[in-house]
Chimera marker file (.cmm) of the C-alpha trace (Angstrom):
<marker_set name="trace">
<marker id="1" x="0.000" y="0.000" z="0.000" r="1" g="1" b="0" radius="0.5"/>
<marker id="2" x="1.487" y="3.250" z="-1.229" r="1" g="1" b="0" radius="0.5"/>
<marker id="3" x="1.390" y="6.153" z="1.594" r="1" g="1" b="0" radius="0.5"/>
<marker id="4" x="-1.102" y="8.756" z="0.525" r="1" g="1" b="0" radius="0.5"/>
<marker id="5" x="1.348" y="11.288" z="-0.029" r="1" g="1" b="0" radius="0.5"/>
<marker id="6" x="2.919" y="9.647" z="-3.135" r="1" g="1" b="0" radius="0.5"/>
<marker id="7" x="-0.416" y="8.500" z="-4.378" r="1" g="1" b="0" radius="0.5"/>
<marker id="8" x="-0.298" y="12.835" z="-5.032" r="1" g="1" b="0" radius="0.5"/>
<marker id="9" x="2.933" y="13.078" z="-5.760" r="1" g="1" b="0" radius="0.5"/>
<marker id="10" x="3.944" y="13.149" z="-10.161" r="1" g="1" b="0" radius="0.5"/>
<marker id="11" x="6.717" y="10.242" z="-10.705" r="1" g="1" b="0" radius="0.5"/>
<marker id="12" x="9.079" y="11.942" z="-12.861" r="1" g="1" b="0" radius="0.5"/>
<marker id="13" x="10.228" y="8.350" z="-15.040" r="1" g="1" b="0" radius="0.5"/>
<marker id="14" x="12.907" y="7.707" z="-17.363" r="1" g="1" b="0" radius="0.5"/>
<marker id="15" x="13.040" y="4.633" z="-19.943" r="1" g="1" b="0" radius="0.5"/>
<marker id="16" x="16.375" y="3.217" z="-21.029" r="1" g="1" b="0" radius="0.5"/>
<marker id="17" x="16.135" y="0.843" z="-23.977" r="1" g="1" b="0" radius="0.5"/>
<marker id="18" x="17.559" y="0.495" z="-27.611" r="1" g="1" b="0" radius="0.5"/>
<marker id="19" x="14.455" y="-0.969" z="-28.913" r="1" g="1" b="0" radius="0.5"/>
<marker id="20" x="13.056" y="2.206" z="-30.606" r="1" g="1" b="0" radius="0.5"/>
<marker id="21" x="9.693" y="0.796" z="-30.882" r="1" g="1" b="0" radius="0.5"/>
<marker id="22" x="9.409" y="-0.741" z="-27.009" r="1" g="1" b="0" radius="0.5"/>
<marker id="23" x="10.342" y="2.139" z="-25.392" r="1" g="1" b="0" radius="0.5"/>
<marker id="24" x="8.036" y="4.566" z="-27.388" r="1" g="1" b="0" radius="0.5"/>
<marker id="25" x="5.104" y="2.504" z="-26.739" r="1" g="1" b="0" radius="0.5"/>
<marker id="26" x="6.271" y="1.910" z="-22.886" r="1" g="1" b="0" radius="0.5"/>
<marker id="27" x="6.810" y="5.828" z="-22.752" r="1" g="1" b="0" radius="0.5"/>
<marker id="28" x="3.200" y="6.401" z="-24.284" r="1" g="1" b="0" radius="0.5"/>
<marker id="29" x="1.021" y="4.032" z="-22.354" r="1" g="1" b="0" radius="0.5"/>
<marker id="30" x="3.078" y="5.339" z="-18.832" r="1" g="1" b="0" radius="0.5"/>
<marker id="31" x="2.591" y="8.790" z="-19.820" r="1" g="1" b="0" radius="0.5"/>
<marker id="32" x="-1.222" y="8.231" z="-19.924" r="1" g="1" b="0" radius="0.5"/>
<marker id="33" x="-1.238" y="7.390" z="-16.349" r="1" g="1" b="0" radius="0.5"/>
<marker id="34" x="-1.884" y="9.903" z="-13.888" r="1" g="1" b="0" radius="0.5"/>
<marker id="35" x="0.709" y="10.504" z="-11.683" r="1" g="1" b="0" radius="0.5"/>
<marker id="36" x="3.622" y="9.544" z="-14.009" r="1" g="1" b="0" radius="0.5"/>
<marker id="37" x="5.485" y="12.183" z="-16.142" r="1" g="1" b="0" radius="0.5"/>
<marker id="38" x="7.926" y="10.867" z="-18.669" r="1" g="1" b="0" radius="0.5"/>
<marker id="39" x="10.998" y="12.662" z="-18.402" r="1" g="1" b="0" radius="0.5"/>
<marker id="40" x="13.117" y="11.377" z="-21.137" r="1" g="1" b="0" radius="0.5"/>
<marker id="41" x="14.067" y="8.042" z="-23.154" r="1" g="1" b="0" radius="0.5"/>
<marker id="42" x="17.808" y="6.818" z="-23.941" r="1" g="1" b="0" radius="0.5"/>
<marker id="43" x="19.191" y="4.353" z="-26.062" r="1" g="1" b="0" radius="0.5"/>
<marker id="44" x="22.068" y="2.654" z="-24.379" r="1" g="1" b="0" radius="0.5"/>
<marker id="45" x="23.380" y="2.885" z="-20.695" r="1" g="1" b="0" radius="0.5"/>
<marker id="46" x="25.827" y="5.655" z="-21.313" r="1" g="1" b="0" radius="0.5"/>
<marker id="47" x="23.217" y="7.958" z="-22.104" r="1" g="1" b="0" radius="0.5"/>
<marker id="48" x="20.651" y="6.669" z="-19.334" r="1" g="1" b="0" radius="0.5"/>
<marker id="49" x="23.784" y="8.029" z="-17.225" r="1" g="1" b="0" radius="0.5"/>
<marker id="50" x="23.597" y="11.259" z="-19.092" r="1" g="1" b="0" radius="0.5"/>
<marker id="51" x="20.069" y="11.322" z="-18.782" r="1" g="1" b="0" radius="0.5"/>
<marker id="52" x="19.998" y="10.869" z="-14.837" r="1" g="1" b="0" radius="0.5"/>
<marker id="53" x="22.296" y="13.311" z="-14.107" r="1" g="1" b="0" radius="0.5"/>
<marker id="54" x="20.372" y="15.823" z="-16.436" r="1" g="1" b="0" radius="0.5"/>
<marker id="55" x="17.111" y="15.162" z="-15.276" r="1" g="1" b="0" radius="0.5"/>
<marker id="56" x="17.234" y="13.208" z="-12.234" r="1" g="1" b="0" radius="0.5"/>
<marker id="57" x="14.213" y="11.369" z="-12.839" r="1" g="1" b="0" radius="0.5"/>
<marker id="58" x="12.648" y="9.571" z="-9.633" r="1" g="1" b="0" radius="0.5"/>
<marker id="59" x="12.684" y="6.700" z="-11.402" r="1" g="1" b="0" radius="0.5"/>
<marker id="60" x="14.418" y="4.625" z="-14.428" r="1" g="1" b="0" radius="0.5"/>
<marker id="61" x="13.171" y="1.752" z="-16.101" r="1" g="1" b="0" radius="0.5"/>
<marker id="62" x="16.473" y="-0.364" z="-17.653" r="1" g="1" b="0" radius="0.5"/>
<marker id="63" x="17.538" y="-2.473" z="-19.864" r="1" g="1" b="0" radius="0.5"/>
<marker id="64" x="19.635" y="-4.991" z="-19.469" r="1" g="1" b="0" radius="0.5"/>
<marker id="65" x="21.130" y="-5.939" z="-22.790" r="1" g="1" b="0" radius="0.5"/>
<marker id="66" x="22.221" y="-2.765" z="-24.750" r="1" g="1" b="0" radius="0.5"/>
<marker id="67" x="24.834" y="-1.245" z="-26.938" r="1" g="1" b="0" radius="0.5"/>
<marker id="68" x="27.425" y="0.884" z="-26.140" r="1" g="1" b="0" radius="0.5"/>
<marker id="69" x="26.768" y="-0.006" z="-22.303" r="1" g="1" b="0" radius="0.5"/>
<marker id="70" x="24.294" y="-2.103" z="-20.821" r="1" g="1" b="0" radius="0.5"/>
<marker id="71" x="22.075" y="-1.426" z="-18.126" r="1" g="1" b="0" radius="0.5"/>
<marker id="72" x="24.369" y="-3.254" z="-15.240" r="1" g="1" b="0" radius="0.5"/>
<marker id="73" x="27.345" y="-1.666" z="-16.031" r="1" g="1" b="0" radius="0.5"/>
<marker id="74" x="25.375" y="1.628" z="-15.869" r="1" g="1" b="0" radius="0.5"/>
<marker id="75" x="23.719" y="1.165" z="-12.589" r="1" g="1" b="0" radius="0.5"/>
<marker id="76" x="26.450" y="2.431" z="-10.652" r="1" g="1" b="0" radius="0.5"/>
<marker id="77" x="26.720" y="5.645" z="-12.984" r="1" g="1" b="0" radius="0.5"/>
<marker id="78" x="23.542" y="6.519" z="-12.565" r="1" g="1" b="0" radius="0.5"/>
<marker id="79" x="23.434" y="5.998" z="-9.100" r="1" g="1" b="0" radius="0.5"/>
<marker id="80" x="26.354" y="8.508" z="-9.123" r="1" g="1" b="0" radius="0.5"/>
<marker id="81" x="24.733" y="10.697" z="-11.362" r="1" g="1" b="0" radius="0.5"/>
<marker id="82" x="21.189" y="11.375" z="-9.501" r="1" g="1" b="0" radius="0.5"/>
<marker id="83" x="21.242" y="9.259" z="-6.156" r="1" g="1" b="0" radius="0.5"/>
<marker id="84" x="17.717" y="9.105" z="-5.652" r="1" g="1" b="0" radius="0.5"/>
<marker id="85" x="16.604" y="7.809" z="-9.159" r="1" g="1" b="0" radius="0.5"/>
<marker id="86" x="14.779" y="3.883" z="-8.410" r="1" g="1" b="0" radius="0.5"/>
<marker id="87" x="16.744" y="1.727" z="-10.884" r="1" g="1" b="0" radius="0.5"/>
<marker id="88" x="13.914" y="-0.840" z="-12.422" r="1" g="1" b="0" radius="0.5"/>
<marker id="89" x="15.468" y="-3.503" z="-14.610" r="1" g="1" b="0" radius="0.5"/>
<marker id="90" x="12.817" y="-4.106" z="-17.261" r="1" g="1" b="0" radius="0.5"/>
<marker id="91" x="14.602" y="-6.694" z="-19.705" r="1" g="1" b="0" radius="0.5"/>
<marker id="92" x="13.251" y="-9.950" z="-21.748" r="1" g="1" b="0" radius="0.5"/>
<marker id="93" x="16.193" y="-11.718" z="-20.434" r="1" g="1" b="0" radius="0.5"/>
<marker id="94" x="14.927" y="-14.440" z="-17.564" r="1" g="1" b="0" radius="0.5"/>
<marker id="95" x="18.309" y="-15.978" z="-16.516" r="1" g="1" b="0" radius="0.5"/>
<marker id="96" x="18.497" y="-15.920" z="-12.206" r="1" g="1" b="0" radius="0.5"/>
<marker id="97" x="22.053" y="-15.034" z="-12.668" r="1" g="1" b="0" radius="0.5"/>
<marker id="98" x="21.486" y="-11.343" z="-14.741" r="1" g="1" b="0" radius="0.5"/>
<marker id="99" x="18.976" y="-11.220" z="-12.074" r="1" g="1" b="0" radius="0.5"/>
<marker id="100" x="21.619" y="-11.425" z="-9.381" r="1" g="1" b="0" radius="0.5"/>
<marker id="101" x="23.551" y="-9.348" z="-10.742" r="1" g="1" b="0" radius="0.5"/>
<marker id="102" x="21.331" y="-6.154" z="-11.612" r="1" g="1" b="0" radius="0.5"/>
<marker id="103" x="19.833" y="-6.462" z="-7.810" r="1" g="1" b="0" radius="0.5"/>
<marker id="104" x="23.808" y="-6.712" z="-6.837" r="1" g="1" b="0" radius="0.5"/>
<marker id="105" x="24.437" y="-3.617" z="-8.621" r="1" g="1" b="0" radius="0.5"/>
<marker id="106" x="22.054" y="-1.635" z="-7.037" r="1" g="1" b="0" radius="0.5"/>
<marker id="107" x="18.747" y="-2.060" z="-9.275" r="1" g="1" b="0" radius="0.5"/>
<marker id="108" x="15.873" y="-1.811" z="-6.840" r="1" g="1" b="0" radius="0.5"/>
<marker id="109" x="13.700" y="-4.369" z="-8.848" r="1" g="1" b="0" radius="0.5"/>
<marker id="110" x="13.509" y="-6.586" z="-11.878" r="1" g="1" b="0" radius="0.5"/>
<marker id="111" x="10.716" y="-7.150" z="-13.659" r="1" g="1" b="0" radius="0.5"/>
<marker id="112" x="10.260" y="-9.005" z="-17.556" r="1" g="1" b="0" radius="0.5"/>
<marker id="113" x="9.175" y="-7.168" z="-20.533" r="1" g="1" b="0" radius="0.5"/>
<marker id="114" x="6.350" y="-9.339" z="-20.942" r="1" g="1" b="0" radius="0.5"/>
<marker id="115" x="4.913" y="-7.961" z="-18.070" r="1" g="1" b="0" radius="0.5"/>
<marker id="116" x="1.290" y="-6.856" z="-18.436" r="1" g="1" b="0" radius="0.5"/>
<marker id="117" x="1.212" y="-2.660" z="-18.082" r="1" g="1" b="0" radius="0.5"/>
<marker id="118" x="-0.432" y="-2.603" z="-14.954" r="1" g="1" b="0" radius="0.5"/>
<marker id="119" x="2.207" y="-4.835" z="-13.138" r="1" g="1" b="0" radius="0.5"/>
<marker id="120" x="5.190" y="-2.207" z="-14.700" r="1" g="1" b="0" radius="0.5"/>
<marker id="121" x="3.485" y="0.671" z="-13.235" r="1" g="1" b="0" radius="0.5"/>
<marker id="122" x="2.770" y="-0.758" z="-9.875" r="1" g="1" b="0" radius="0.5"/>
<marker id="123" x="6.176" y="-1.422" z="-10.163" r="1" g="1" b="0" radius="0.5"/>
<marker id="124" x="7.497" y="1.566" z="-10.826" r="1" g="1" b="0" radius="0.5"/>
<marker id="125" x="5.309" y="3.465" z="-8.010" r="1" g="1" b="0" radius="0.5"/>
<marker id="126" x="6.938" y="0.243" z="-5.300" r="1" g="1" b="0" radius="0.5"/>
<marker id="127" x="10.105" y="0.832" z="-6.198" r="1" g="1" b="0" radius="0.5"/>
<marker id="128" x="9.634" y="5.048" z="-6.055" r="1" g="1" b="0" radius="0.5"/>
<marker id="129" x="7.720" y="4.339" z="-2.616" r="1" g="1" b="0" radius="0.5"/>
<marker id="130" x="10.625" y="2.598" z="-1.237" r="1" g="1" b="0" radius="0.5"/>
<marker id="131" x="13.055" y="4.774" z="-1.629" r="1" g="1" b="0" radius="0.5"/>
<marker id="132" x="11.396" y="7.335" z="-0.533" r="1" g="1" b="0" radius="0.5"/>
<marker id="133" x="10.916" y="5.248" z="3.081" r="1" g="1" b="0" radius="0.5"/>
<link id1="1" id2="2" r="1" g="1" b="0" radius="0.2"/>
<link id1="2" id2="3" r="1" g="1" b="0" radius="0.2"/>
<link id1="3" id2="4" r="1" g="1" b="0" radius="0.2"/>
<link id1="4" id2="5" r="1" g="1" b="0" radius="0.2"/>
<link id1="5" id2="6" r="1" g="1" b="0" radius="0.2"/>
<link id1="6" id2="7" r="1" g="1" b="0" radius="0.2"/>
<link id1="7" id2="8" r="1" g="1" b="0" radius="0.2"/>
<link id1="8" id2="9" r="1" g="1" b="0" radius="0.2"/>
<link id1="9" id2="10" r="1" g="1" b="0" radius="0.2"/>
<link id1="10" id2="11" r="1" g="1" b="0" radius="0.2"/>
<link id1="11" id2="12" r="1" g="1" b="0" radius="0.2"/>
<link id1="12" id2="13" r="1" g="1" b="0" radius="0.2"/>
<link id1="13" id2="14" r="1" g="1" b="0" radius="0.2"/>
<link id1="14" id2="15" r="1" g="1" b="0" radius="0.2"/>
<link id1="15" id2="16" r="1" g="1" b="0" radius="0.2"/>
<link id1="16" id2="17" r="1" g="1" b="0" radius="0.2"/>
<link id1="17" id2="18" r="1" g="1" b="0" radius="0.2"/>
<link id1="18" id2="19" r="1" g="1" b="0" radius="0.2"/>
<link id1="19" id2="20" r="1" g="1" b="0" radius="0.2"/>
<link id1="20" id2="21" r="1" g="1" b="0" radius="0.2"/>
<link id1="21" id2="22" r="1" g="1" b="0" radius="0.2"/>
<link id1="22" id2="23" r="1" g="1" b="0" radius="0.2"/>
<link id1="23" id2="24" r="1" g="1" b="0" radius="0.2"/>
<link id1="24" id2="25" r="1" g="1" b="0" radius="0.2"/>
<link id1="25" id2="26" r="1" g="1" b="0" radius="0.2"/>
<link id1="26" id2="27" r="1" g="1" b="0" radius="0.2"/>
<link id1="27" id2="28" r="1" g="1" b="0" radius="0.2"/>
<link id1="28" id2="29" r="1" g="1" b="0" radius="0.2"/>
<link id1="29" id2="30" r="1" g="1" b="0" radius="0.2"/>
<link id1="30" id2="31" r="1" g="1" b="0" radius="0.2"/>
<link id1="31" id2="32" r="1" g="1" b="0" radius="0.2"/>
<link id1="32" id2="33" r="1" g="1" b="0" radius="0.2"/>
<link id1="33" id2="34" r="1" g="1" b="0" radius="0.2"/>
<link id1="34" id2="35" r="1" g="1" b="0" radius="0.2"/>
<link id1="35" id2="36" r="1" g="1" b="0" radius="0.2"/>
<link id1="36" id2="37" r="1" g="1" b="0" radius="0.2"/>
<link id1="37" id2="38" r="1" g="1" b="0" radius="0.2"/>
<link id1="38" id2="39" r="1" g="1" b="0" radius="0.2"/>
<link id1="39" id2="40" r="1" g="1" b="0" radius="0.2"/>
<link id1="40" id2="41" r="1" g="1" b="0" radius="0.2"/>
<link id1="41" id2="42" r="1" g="1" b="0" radius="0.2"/>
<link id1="42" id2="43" r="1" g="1" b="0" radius="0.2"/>
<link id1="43" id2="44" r="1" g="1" b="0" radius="0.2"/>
<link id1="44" id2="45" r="1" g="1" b="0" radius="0.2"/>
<link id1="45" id2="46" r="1" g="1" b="0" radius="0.2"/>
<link id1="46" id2="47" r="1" g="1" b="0" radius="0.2"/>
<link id1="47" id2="48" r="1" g="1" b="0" radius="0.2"/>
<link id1="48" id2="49" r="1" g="1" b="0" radius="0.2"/>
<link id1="49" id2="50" r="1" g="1" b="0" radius="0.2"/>
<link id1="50" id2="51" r="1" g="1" b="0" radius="0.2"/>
<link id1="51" id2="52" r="1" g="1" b="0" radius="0.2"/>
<link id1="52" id2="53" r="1" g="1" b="0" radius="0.2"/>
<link id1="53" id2="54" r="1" g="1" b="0" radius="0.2"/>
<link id1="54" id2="55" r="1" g="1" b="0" radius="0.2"/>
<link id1="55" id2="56" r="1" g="1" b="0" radius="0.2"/>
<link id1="56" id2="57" r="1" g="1" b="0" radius="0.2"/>
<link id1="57" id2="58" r="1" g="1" b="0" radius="0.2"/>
<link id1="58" id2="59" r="1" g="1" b="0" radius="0.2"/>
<link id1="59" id2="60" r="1" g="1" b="0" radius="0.2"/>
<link id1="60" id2="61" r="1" g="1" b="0" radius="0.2"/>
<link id1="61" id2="62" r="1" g="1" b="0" radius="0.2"/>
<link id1="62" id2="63" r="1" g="1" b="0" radius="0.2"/>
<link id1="63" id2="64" r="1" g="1" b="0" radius="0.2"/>
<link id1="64" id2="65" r="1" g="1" b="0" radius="0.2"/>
<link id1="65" id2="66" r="1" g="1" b="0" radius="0.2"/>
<link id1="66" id2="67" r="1" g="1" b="0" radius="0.2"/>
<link id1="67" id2="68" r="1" g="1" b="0" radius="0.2"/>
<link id1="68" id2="69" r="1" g="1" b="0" radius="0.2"/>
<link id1="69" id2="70" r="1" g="1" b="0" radius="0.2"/>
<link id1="70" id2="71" r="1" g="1" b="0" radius="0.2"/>
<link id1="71" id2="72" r="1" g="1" b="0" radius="0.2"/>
<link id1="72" id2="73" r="1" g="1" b="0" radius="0.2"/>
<link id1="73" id2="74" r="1" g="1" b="0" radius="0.2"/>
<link id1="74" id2="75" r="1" g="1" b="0" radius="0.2"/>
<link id1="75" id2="76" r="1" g="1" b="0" radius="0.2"/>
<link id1="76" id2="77" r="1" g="1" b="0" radius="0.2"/>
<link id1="77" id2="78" r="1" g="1" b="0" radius="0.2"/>
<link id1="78" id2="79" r="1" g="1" b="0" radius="0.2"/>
<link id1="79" id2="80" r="1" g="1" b="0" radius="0.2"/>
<link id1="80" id2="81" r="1" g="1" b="0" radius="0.2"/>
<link id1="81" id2="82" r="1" g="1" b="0" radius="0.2"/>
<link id1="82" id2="83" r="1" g="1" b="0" radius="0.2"/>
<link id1="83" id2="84" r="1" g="1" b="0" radius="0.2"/>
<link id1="84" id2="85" r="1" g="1" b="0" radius="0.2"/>
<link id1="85" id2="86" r="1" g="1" b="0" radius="0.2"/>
<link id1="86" id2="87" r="1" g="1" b="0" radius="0.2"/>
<link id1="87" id2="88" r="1" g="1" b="0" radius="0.2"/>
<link id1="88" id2="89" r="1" g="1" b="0" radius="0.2"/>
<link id1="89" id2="90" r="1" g="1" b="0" radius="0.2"/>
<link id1="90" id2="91" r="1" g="1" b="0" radius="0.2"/>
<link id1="91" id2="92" r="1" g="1" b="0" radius="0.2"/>
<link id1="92" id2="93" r="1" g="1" b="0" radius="0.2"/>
<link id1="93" id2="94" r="1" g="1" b="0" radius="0.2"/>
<link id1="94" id2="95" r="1" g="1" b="0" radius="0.2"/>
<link id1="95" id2="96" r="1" g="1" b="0" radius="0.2"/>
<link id1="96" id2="97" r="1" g="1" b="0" radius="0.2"/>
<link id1="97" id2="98" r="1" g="1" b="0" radius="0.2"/>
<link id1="98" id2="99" r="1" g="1" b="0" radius="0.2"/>
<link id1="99" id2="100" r="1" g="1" b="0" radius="0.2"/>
<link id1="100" id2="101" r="1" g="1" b="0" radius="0.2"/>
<link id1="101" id2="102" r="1" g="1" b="0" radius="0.2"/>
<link id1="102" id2="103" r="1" g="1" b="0" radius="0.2"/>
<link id1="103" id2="104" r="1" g="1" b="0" radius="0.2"/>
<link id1="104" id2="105" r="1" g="1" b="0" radius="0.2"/>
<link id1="105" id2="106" r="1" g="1" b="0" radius="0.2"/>
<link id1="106" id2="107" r="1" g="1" b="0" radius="0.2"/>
<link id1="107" id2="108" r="1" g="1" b="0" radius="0.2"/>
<link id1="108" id2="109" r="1" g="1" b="0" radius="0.2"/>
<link id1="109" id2="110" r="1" g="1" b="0" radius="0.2"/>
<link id1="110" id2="111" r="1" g="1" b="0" radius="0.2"/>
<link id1="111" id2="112" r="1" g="1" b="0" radius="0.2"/>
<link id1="112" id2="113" r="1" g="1" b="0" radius="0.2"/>
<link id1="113" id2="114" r="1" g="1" b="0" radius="0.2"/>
<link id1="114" id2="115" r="1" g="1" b="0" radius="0.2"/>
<link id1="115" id2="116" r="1" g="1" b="0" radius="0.2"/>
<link id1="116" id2="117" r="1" g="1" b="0" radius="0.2"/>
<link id1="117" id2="118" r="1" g="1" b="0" radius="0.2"/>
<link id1="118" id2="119" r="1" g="1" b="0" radius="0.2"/>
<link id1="119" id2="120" r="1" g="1" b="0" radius="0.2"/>
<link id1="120" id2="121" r="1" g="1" b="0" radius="0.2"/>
<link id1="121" id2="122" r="1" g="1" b="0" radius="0.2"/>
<link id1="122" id2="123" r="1" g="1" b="0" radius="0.2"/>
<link id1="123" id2="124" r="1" g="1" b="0" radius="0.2"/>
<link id1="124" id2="125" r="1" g="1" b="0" radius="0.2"/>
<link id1="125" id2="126" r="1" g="1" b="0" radius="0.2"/>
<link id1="126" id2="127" r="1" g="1" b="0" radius="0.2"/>
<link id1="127" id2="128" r="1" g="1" b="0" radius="0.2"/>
<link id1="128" id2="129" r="1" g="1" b="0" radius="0.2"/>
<link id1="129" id2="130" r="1" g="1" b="0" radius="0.2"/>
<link id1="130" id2="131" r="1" g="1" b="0" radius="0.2"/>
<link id1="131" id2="132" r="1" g="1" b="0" radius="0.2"/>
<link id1="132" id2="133" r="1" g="1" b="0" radius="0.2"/>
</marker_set>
C-alpha cells in the first residue's frame, strides 16, 4: 500500500532501452497514467547516465542488454549521477544469474518485458515508494 502522499505526488520516469519501438510505446502508455510524467528516453546505458544526471528522474526503467553499455554496467553511474533515481530492470532476459547481478548492482527491482502494463506501473510506483521510506 502506497502512503497517501505519493499516491499525489507526479513520478518523474525515465526509460532506457535500444528498442526504438518498445520504449516509445512503454513511454506512451506510462505517460497516460496519472501521476507519471515521462521525463526522457535513452538508447544505451551511457546515455541513461547522461540522462539521470540531467534530469534526475525519480525513477528509471532499464535495460539490461544494450549497446554501447548495458544497463548493469550503468547502474552504478547513474546511481552517481542522480542518487535518488529507483533503478527498475525491465529486460526480456529471464536468466536468475542477470537477475543477481542487476539487484547486486544496485537495481531496486527486476521485472520481464512481458509484463502486463499494470504490473510495470505498480512497479514503478513500489520501487519510487521505497526509496522514498
Amino acid at each position: 500500500m502506497l502512503r497517501p502522499i505519493l499516491q499525489r505526488v507526479t513520478i518523474r520516469l525515465a526509460i532506457c532501452d535500444n528498442s526504438d519501438l518498445f520504449r516509445e510505446v512503454l513511454a506512451t502508455v506510462l505517460a497516460l497514467e496519472p501521476g507519471i510524467e515521462i521525463v526522457g528516453e535513452a538508447i544505451n546505458g551511457a546515455e541513461g547516465i547522461e540522462l539521470a544526471r540531467t534530469q534526475r528522474p525519480d525513477a528509471m526503467l532499464l535495460d539490461v542488454s544494450m549497446p554501447v553499455m548495458d544497463g548493469i554496467e550503468a547502474i552504478a553511474g547513474i546511481h552517481e549521477a542522480s542518487p535518488g533515481t529507483a533503478v527498475i530492470m525491465l529486460t526480456g532476459l529471464t536468466n536468475s544469474v542477470v537477475r543477481e547481478r542487476a539487484l547486486a548492482a544496485g537495481a531496486t527491482h527486476f521485472i520481464e518485458k512481458g509484463s502486463d502494463f499494470p504490473v510495470i506501473l505498480e512497479t514503478v510506483r513500489s520501487a519510487v515508494a521505497d526509496r522514498a521510506t
